[in-house]
BADO-730928 format. One record per residue (C-alpha): x, y, z; residue number from 1. Coordinates in Angstrom, 1 decimal. Last residue first. Example, Ala and Ser with C-alpha at 12.3 -4.5 7.8 and 13.67 -1.06 7.14 Angstrom:
REC        u        v        w     i
REC     13.7     -1.1      7.1     2
REC     12.3     -4.5      7.8     1
//
This chain:
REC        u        v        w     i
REC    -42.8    -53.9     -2.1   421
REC    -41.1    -55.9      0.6   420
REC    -42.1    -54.9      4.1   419
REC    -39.4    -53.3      6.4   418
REC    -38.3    -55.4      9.6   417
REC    -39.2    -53.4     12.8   416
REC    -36.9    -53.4     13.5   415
REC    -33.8    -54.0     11.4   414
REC    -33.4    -51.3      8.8   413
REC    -30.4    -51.6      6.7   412
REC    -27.7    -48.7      6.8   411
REC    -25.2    -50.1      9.0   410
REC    -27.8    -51.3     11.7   409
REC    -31.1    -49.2     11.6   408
REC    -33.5    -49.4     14.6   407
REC    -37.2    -47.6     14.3   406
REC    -39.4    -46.4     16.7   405
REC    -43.4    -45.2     15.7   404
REC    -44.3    -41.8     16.5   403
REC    -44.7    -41.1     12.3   402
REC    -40.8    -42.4     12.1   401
REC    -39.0    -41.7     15.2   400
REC    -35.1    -42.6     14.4   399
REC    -32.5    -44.8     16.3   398
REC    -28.6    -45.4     14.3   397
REC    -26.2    -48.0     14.5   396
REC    -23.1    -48.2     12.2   395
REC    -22.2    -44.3     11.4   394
REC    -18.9    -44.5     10.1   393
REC    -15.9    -42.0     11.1   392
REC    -13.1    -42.5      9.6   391
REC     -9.3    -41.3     10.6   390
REC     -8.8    -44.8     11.5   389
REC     -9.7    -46.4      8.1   388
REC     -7.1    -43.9      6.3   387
REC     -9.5    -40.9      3.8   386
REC     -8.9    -41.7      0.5   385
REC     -7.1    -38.5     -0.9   384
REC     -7.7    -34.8     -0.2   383
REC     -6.1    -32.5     -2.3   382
REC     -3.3    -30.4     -0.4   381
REC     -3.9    -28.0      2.3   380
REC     -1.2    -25.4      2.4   379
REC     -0.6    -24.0      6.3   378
REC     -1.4    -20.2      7.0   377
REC     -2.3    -21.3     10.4   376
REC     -6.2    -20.0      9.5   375
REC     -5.8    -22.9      6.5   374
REC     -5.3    -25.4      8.9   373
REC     -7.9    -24.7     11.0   372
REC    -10.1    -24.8      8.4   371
REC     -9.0    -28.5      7.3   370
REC     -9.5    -29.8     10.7   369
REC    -12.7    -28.0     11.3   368
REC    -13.8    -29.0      7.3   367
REC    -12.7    -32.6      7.8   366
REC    -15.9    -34.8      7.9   365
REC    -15.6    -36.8      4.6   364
REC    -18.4    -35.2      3.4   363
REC    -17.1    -31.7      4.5   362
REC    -13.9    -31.6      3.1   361
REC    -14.9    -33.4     -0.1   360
REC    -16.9    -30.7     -1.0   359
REC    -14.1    -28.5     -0.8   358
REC    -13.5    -25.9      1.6   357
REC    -12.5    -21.9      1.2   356
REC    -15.4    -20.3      0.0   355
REC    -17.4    -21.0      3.0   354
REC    -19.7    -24.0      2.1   353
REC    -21.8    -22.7     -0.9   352
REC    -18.7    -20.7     -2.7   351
REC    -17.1    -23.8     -3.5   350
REC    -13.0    -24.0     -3.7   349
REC    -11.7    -25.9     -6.2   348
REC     -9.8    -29.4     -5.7   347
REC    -11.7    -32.9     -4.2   346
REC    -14.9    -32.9     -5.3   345
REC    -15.3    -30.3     -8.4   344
REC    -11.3    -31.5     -9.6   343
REC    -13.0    -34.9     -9.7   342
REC    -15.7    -34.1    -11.5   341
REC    -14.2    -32.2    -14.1   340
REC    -11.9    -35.5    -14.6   339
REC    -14.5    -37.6    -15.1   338
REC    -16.2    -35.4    -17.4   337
REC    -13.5    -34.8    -19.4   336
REC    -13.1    -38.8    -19.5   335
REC    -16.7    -39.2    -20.0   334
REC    -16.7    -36.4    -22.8   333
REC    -13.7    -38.5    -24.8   332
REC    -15.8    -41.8    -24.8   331
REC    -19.0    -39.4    -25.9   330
REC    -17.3    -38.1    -29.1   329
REC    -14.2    -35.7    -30.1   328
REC    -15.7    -32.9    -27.1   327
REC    -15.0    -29.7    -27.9   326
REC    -13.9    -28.2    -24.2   325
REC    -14.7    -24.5    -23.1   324
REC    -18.7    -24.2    -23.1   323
REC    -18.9    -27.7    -21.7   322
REC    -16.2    -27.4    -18.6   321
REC    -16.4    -24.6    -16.5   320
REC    -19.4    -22.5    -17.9   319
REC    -21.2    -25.6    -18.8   318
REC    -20.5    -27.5    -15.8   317
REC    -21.2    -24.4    -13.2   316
REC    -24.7    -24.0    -14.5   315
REC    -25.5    -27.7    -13.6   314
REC    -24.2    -27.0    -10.5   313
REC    -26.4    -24.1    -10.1   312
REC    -29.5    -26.2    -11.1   311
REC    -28.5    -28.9     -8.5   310
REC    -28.1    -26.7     -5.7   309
REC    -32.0    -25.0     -6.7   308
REC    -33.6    -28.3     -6.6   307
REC    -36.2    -26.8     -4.2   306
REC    -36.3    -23.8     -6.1   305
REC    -39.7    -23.6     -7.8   304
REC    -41.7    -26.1     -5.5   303
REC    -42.8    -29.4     -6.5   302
REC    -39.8    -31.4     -6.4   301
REC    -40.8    -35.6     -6.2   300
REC    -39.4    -37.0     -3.1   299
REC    -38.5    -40.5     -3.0   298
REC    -37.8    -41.5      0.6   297
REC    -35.3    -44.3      1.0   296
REC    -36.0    -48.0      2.3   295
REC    -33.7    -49.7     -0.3   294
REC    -36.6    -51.8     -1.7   293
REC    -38.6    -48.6     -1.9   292
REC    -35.7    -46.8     -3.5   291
REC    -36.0    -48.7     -6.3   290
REC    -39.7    -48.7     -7.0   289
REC    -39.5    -45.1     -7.1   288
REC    -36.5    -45.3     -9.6   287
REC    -38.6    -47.8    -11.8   286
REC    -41.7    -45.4    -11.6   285
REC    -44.8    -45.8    -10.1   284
REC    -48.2    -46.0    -11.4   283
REC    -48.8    -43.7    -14.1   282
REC    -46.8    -41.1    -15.1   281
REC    -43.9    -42.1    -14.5   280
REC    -40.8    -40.0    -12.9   279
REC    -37.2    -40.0    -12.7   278
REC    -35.7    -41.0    -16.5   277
REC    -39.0    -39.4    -18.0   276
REC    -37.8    -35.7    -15.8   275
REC    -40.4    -34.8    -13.4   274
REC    -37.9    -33.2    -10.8   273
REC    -36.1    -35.9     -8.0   272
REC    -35.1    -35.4     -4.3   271
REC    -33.9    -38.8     -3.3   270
REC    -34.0    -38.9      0.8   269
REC    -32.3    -40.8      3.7   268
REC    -29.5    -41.9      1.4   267
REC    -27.5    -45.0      0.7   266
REC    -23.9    -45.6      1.6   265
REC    -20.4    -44.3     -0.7   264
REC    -19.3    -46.5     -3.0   263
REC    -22.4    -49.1     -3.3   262
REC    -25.1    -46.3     -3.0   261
REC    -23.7    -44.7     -5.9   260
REC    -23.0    -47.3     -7.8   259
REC    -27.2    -48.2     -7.6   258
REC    -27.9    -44.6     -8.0   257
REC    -25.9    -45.1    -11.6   256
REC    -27.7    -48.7    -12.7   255
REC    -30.8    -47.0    -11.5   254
REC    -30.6    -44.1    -13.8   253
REC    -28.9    -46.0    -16.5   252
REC    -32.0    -48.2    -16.4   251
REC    -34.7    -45.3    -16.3   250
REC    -34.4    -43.4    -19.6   249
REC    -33.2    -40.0    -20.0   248
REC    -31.3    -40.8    -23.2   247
REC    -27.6    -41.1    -24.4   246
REC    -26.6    -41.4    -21.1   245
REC    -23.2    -39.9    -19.0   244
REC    -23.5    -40.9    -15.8   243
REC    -22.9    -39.8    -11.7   242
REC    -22.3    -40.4     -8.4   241
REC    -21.3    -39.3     -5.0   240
REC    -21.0    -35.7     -6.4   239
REC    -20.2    -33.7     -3.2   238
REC    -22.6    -30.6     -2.9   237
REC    -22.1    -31.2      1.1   236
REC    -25.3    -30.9      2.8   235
REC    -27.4    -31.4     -0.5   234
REC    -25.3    -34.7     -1.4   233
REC    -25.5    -34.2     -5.7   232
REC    -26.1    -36.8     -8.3   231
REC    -25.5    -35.7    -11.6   230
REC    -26.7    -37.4    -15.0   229
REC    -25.3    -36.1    -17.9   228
REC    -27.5    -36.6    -21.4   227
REC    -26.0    -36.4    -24.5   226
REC    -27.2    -35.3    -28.0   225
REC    -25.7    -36.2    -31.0   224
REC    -24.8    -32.8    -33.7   223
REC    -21.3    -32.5    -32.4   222
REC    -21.8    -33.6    -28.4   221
REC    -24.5    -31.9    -27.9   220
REC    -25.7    -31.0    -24.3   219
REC    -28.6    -31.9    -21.7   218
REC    -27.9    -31.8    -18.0   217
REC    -30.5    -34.6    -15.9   216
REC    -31.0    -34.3    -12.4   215
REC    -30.4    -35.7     -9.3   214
REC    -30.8    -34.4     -5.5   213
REC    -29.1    -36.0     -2.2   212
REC    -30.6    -35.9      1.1   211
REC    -29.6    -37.3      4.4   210
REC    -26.1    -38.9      3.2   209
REC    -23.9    -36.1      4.9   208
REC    -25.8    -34.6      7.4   207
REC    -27.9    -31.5      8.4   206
REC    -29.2    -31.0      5.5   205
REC    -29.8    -27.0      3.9   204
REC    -32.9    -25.1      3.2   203
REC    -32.7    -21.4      2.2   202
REC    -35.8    -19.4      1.5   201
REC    -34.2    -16.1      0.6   200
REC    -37.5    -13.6     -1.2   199
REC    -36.2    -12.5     -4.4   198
REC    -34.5     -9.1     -6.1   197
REC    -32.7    -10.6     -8.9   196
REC    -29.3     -9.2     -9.4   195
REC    -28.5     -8.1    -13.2   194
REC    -24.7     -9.8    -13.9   193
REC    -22.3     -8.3    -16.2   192
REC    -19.5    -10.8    -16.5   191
REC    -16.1     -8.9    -15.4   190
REC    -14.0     -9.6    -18.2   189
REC    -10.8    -11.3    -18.1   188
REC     -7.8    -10.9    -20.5   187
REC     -4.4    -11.4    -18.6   186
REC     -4.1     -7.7    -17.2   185
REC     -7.6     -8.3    -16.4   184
REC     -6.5    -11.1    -14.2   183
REC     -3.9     -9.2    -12.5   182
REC     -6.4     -6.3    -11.4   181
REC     -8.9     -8.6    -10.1   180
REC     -6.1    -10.8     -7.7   179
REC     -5.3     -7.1     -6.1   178
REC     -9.2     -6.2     -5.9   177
REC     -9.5     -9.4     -4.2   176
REC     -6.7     -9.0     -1.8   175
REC     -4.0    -11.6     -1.3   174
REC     -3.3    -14.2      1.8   173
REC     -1.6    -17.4      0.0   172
REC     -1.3    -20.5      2.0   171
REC     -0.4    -21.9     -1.5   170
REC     -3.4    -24.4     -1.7   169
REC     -5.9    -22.9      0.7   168
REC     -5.4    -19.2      0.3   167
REC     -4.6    -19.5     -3.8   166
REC     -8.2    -21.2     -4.1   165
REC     -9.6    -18.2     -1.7   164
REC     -8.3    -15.8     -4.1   163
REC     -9.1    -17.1     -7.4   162
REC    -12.6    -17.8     -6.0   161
REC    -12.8    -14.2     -5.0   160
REC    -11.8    -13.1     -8.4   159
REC    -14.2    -15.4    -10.6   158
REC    -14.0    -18.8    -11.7   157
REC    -14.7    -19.5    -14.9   156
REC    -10.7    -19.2    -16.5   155
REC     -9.9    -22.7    -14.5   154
REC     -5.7    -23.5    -15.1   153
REC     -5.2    -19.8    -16.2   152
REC     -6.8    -18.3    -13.2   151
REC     -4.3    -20.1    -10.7   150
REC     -1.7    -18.9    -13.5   149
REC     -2.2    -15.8    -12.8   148
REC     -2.3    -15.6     -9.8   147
REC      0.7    -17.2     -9.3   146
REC      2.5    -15.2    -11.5   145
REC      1.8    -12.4     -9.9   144
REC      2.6    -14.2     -6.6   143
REC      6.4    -14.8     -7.9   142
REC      7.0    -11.2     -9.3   141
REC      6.3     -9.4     -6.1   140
REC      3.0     -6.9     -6.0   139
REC      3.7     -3.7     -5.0   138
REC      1.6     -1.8     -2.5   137
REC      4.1     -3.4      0.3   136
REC      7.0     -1.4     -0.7   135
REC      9.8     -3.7      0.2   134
REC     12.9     -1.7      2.0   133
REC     11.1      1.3      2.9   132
REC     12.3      4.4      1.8   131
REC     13.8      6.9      4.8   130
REC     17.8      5.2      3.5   129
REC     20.2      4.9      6.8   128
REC     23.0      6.7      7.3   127
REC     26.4      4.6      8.9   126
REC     26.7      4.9     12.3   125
REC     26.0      1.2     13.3   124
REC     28.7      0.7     10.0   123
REC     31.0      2.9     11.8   122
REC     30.4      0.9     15.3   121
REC     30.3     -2.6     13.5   120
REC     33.7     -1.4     12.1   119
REC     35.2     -0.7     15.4   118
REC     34.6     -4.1     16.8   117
REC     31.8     -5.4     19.1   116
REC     28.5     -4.0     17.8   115
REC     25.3     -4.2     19.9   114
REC     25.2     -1.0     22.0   113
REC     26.4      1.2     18.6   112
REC     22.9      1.4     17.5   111
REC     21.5      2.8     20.8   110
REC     24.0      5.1     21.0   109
REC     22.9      6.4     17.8   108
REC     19.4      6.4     19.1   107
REC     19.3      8.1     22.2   106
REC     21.8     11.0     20.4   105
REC     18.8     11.1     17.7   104
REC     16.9     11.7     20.7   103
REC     18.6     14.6     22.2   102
REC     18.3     16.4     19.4   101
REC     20.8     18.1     17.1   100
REC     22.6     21.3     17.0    99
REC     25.8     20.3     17.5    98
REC     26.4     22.0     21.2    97
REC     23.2     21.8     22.2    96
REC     22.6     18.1     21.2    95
REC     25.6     17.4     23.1    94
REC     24.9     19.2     26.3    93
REC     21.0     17.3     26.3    92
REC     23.2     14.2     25.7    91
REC     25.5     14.0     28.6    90
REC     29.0     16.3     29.1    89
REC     31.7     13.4     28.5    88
REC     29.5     10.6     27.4    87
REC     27.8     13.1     24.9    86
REC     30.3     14.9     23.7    85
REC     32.1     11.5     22.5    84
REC     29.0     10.4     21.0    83
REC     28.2     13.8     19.1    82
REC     31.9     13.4     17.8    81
REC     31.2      9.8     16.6    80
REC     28.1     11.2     14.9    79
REC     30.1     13.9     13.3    78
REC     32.5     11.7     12.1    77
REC     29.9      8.8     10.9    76
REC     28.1     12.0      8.7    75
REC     25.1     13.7     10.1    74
REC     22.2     14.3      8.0    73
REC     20.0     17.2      8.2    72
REC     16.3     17.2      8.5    71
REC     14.5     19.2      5.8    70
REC     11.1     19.2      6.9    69
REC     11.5     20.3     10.3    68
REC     13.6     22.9      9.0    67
REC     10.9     24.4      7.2    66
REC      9.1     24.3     10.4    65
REC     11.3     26.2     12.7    64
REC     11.8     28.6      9.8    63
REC     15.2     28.5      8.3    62
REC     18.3     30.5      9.0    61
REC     19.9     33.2      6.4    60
REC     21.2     33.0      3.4    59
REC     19.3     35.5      1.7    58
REC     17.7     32.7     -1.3    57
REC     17.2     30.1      1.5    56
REC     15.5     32.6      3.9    55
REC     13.1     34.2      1.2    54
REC     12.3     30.5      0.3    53
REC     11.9     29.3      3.9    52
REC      9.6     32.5      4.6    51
REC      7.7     31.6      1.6    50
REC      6.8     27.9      2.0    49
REC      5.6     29.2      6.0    48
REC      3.4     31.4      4.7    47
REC      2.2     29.1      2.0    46
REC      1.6     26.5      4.9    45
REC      0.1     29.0      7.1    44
REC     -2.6     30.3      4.5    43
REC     -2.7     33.9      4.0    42
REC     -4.8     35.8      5.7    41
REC     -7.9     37.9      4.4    40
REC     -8.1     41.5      5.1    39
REC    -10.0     42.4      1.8    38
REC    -11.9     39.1      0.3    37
REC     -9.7     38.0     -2.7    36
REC    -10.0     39.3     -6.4    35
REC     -6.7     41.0     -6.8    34
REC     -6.9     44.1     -7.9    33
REC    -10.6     44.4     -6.3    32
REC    -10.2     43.2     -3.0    31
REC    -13.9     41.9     -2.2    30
REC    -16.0     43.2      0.5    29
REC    -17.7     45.4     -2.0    28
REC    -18.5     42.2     -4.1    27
REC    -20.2     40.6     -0.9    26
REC    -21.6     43.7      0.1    25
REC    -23.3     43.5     -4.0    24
REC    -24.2     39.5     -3.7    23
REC    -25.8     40.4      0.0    22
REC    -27.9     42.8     -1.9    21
REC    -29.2     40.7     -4.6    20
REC    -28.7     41.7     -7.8    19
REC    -31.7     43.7     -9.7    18
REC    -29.7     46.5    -11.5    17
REC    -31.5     49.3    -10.6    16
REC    -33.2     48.5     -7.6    15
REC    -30.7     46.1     -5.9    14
REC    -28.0     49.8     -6.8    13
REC    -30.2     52.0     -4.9    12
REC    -30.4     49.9     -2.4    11
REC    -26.5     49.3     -2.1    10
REC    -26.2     53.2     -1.7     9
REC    -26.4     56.0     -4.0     8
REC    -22.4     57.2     -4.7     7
REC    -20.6     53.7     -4.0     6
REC    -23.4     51.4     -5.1     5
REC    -23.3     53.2     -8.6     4
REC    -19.4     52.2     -8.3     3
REC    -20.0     48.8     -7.3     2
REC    -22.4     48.6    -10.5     1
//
């Protein structure tokens, strides 16, 4: 074809052949022995490789920039005569005479400022190794372990939880991907997880003790059927109660909200679903009938979602604790269960507050104090009973109920005085 394009023409050749005729000048432009565009330059960095290689195998002097790459070393004797040069003609007629720059002269002399006797000098002098002395993309022994055994001790919780458990408890910064890579070296699986596209309609309280949400989490223990009853503070997700029934019925209910309120105050609010234990059909319910003589509001859940923190945390009992424990019978369940809860309060990290505070942190009031700590790179241990003085207690409070005033005094309403039920 090129050489039909030769004799008659590039048009001649689009007409016989049907190519293009910027593909044919585009072939014609090409080198044909060697298949490169005629008059093309060679790249600089090849250029430069080959110089340095004709010059090392003649014997003659490198390129500026092979040498550049190739930087000599100087022995302690020729450093010490550099030095000497230098303080008796200055650097810049040093580094002319030797062959070396004027700043590797700066820095030699540097070096040998802080060294006393004649063997700090030589060892000042002696040549240092490029490498770096810790290569930062490895991993050291001691935090490999570390992870993994922070995944070992709870196997549901996923990378970023590893992390931020190992930031708050060792002081620990490490990468996600990092803490990923070691925990599939031990046997996880990334879950595979289809994302619901959904409108966000978040609500969250604005106090400890304003709202709190209860439900009932049905598993076997064997072939009996139990009942866990979890009572959840929405602005904190701290368990302030909770029971393990053999039935949704009302008096374990009541008998639990009723510890509940004992240990740790009474709520605002009770956000129930329509579960036989919570709700009656007709008339009111025991539970209802409770919270009337305590003063709190009993809000039945009517919307999909509104007892949406409770439904997680039910999700996060049977992946961390009742799909991976065999229960021998129910006495043996409440201690797991005791335990789980326990380690949920006070110990691992919760994604809903921050990913680095405990439930505990902010029922108790501490998450500022607790953050803080963390950003100083400072190991938070478990919270314990909080000391009386560190406390802070709510004793008289003034509310605007329907436009109407109302005074509460440690929890109990004391004008105007409530009605009995």
């Amino acid at each position: 074809m090129l050489a039909w394009a030769a004799q008659h023409g590039v048009e001649a050749a689009v007409g016989k052949f049907g190519v293009s005729a910027p593909t044919v000048r585009s072939w014609q432009a090409r080198d044909p022995a060697k298949g490169k565009a005629a008059g093309a330059k060679p790249r600089r960095k090849r250029a430069v490789a080959k110089a340095g290689a004709e010059a090392r195998a003649a014997g003659g002097p490198r390129k500026p920039a092979e040498r550049a790459r190739h930087g000599r070393r100087y022995s302690v004797a020729e450093k010490e005569a550099v030095l000497e040069a230098a303080v008796a003609d200055g650097p810049t007629e040093a580094a002319k005479k030797f062959g070396t720059s004027r700043w590797s002269i700066y820095e030699w002399l540097r070096r040998q400022q802080g060294a006393a006797t004649a063997k700090e000098k030589e060892q000042a002098l002696t040549p240092r190794s490029s490498r770096p002395r810790c290569n930062a993309r490895r991993l050291s022994e001691e935090r490999y372990h570390l992870i993994a055994e922070t995944w070992k001790n709870n196997q549901a919780l996923g990378p970023r939880q590893v992390r931020n458990q190992l930031r708050r408890t060792h002081g620990l910064r490490v990468g996600t991907s990092t803490v990923r890579k070691v925990m599939e070296e031990h046997g996880y699986v990334p879950p595979k997880i289809t994302v619901e596209r959904r409108e966000v309609r978040r609500y969250e309280a604005v106090r400890p003790n304003q709202q709190v949400h209860l439900d009932f989490l049905h598993f076997f223990v064997h072939k009996a059927k139990a009942y866990l009853l979890l009572i959840e503070d929405d602005y904190s997700r701290f368990l302030v109660g909770w029971a393990l029934c053999e039935g949704e019925r009302a008096q374990p209910v009541i008998e639990a909200v009723d510890e509940a309120i004992r240990r740790h105050g009474k709520p605002e609010q009770m956000v129930i679903d329509g579960g036989s234990g919570f709700f009656s059909w007709r008339g009111q319910s025991q539970l209802e009938r409770v919270c009337g003589d305590y003063g709190i509001d009993f809000i039945k859940a009517s919307k999909k979602g509104s007892n949406s923190k409770l439904e997680a945390l039910n999700a996060n009992v049977r992946k961390e604790l009742l799909s991976r424990v065999e229960f021998a019978d129910l006495a043996d369940a409440r201690q797991h269960v005791a335990r789980w809860v326990h380690t949920y309060n006070s110990e691992r990290v919760h994604e809903g507050l921050g990913g680095l505070l405990v439930p505990a942190d902010r029922y108790f009031g501490r998450s500022e104090e607790v953050l803080a700590q963390i950003e100083r790179g400072e190991p938070v241990a478990a919270p314990g009973p909080a000391a009386l003085e560190t406390r802070t207690l709510e004793l008289f409070r003034v509310l605007s109920r329907g436009g109407r005033p109302e005074l509460w005094l440690l929890g109990d309403q004391i004008w105007p005085a409530s009605q009995p039920s």
